[in-house]
C-alpha positions in Angstrom: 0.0 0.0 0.0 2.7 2.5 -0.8 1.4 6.0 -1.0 -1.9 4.8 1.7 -2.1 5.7 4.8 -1.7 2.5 7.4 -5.4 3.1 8.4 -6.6 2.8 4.6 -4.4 -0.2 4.1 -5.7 -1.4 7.5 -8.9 -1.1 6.4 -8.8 -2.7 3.3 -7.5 -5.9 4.7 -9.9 -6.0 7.2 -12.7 -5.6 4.4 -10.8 -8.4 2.6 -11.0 -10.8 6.0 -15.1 -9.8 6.1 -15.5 -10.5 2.4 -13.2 -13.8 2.6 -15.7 -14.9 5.9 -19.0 -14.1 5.0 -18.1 -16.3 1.4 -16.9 -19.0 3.5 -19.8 -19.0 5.9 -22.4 -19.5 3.0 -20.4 -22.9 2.3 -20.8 -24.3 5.3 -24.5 -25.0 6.1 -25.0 -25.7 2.7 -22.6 -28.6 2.3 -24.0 -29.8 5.3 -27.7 -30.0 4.6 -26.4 -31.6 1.5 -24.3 -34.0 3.0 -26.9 -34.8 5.4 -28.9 -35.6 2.2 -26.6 -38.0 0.8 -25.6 -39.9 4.1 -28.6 -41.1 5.8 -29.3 -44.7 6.2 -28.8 -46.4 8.8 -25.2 -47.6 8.5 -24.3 -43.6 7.9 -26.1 -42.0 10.5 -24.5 -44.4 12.6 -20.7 -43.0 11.7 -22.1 -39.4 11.1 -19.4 -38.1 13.2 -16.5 -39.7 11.6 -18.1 -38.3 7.6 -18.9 -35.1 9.2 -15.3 -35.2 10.8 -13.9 -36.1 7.3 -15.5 -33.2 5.7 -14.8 -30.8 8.0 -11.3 -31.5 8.1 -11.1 -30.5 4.5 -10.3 -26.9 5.1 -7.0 -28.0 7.2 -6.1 -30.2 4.5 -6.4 -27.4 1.9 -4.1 -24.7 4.2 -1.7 -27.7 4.3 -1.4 -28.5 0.6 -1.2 -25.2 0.0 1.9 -25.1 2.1 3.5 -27.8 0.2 2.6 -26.3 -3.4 4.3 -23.1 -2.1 7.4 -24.7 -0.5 7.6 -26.6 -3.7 7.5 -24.0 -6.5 9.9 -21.8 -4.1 12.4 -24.3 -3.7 11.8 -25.0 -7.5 13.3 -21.5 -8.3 10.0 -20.3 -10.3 8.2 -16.9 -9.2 6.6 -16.3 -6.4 3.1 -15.7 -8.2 2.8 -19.8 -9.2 2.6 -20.3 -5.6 -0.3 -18.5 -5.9 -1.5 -19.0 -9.3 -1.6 -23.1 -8.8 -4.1 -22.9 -5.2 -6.2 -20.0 -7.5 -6.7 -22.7 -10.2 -7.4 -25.6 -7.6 -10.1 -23.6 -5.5 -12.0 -22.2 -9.3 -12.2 -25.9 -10.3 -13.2 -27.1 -7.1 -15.9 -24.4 -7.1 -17.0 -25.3 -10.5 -17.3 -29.1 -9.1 -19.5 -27.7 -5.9 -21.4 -25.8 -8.2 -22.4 -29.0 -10.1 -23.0 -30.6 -7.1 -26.3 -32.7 -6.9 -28.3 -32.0 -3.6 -30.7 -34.5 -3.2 -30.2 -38.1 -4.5 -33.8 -38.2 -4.5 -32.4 -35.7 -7.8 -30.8 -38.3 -9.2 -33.9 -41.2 -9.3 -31.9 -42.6 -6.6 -35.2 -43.3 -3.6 -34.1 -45.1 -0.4 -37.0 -45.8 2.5 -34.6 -43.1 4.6 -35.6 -40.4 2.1 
């Protein structure tokens, strides 16, 4: 922020750190309700910790690889924007897979007596 004033530049990430959480809020409840969708016979509901575990730990696993991808292209000698070009490119295709996500398997023609 050369030229800015610390407040402005202050302020701007702070706006940045809103933005970033209310987008990642709107993820949550929704890939649970749809996850509640897909797991619930018996045998599921049974393990819903562990799945719901397993999906939550997702977002760990992401800052992690993330890590690796940077520590990788760094110590590969390229410039520093691939480290964040390559995450960029993961999280859009990702996104486009969520997008085409199916919510219901009811959706799908797929009816079980626990739907």
């Amino acid at each position: 922020f050369l030229g800015f004033s610390v407040t402005l530049g202050n302020f701007f990430i702070i706006a940045v750190y809103f933005l970033f959480g209310f987008f990642q809020s709107t993820g949550g409840p929704v890939g649970t309700a749809v996850m509640g969708n897909w797991f619930c016979d018996k045998k599921s509901v049974e393990n819903r910790g562990l799945i719901f575990g397993l999906w939550t730990c997702h977002q760990y696993m992401g800052d992690i690889t993330a890590a690796i991808c940077t520590a990788i292209v760094l110590g590969a000698g390229l410039p520093y924007w691939w480290a964040l070009l390559i995450p960029a490119v993961c999280n859009f295709s990702w996104g486009f897979l969520t997008m085409r996500l199916i919510p219901d398997p009811a959706d799908m023609g797929i009816i079980t007596p626990e739907v």
